[in-house]
N, C-alpha and C positions, 0 to 999 in steps of 0.2 A: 857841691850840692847833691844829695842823695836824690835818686830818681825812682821813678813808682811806675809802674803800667797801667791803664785803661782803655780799656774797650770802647769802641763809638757810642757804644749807650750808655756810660756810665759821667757822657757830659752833658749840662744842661743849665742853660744860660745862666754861667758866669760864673757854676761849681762844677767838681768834679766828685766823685764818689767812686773810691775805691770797694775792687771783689773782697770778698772775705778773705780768699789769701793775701790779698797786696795788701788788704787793711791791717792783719797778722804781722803780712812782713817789715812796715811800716812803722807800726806802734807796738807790737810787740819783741820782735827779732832789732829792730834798727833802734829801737826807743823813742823813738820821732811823738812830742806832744803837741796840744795845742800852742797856737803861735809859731809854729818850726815852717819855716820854709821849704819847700820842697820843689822837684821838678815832675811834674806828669806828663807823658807821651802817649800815642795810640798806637802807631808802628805803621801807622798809613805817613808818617810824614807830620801830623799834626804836634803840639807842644805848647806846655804852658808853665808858667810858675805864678804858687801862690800860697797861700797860709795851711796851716792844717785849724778848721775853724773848730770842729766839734766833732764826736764821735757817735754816728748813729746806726746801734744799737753796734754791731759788734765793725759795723763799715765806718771808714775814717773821711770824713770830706774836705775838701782841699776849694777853699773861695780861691780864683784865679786872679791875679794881681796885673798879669801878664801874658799873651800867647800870640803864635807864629805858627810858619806851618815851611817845613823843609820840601824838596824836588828834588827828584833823582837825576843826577847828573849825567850827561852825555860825553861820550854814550857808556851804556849802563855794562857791567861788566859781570860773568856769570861763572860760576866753577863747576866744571864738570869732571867729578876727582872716582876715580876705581876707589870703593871701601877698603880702609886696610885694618890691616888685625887689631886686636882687642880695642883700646877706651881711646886709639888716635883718632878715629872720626869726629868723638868730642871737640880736640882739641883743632882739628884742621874745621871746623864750623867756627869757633870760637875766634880763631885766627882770621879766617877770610870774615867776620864779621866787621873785626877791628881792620882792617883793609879796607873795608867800604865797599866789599862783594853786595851786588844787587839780586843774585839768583845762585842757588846750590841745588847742584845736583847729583844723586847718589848713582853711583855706577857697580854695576857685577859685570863680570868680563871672561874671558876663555880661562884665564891666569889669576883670576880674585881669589885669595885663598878663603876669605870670611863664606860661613853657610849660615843664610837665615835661618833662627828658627821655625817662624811663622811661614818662610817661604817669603810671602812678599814684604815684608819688610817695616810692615805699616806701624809695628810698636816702636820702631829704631828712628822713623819718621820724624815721630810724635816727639820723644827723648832729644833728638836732635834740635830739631824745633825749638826747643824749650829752651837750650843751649844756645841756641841764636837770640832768642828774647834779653835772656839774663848778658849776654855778651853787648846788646844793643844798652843795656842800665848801664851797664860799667864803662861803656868805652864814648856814652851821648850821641850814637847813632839814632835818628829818631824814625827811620825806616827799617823797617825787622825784614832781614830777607827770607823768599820765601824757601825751603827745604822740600824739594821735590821728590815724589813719589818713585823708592831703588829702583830702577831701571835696567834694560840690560843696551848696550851699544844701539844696535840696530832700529831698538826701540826712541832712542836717541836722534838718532837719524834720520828715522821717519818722520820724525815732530819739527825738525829744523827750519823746514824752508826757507832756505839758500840761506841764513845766517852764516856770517864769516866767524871764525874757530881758528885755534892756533893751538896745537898739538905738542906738548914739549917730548920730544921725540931723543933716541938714544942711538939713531941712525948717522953715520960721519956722512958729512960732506952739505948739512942742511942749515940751511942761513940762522943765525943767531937771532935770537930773540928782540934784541933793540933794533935789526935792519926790518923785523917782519914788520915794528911797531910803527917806524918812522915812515913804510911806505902806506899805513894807513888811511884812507881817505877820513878829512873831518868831521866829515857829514857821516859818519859811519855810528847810526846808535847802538849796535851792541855788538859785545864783541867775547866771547865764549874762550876760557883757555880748560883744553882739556888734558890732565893727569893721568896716566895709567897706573897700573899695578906693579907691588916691587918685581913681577919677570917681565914687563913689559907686554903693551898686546902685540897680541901672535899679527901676523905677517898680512893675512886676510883681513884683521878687525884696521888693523892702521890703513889697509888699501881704500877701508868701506869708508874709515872716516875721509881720508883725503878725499873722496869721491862723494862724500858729504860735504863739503865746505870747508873742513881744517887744514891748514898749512903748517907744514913741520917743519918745529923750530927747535933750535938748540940752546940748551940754559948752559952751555960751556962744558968742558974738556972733561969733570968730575961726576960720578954715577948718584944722583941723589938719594935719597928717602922720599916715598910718594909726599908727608909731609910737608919736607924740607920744600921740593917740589914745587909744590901749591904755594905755598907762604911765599918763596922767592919769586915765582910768576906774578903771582898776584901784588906784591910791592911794585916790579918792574912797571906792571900796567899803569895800576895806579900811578905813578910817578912820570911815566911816557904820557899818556892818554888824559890824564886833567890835571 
């Protein structure tokens, strides 16, 4: 069943009303006419299915036949990945979406080769974002996570308060990633895997993270892709943790 996006305001007892892009993408791009069934979401968790009744004026309304509303699972689980070069960001968002990532977050670091343009990052933000929405239609995530504002470590750090982290780290001699997961407490609601850059953080930024909250784990014996990285951490969790 093809999915649509709505905003909290665009529901109202017992219809929905698509923006002029989703009504576009709907009825024009998808072909979707009256009568077509559809799925609409908000990305707070909410969801419905139900007809496409009529089209008014260039917006498509959807009478709701059916709805529910999803909850984020415990404990929630968040990516905190170094930017890497050209259009992989894309794809590392699009990736931990379909994982069932609850929070991303963009990292620059001593070793990040990417230069913003803007400096802080906020158009890259915005593009990512949009990539997390569209990844939530395709894969029936009905929570869009949210894409935090590039950061740099320390700034990272500061925001944490005492949250537990697990650092996939490139250092011999540090407990494998399924020993960090299983010593887990269950009661533990969220739990942060942070990614560095393909040179790794310098010696000082991994000291500050351990000294923030992260424990360093090892994803096995082979030197990843930041990527490869993220997707493989984030399966593991998911797979250990619910």
């Amino acid at each position: 069943m093809d999915r649509f996006f709505a905003s909290r305001d665009g529901w109202d007892e017992g219809r929905i009303i698509l923006s002029g892009e989703e009504s576009h993408h709907c009825l024009r791009v998808m072909r979707k006419r009256k009568g077509d069934l559809v799925e609409i979401f908000d990305g707070t968790g909410r969801w419905a299915r139900g007809v496409i009744s009529e089209e008014q004026g260039s917006s498509a309304v959807v009478m709701v036949a059916e709805e529910g509303r999803d909850r984020r699972r415990r404990p929630e689980i968040g990516l905190v990945i170094a930017i890497p070069k050209g259009k992989l960001m894309d794809f590392v968002v699009q990736k931990a979406v379909e994982l069932g990532v609850d929070r991303i977050q963009p990292l620059v670091s001593e070793h990040t080769v990417v230069r913003l343009e803007d400096g802080s990052g906020a158009g890259k933000r915005e593009k990512w974002q949009r990539v997390a929405l569209e990844a939530c239609k395709q894969c029936g995530q009905n929570l869009v996570p949210e894409v935090g504002p590039v950061a740099s470590l320390e700034e990272v750090l500061r925001d944490r308060r005492g949250r537990f982290g697990l650092l996939a780290s490139l250092r011999e001699g540090v407990v494998s990633l399924k020993e960090a997961l299983g010593g887990l407490s269950p009661e533990l609601e969220r739990v942060d895997l942070l990614v560095g850059p393909e040179g790794d953080f310098s010696v000082a930024e991994t000291e500050s993270a351990v000294a923030g909250g992260f424990q360093l784990v090892s994803f096995g014996p082979l030197t990843l892709r930041v990527e490869t990285a993220a997707i493989y951490g984030l399966s593991v969790m998911g797979y250990e943790l619910r």
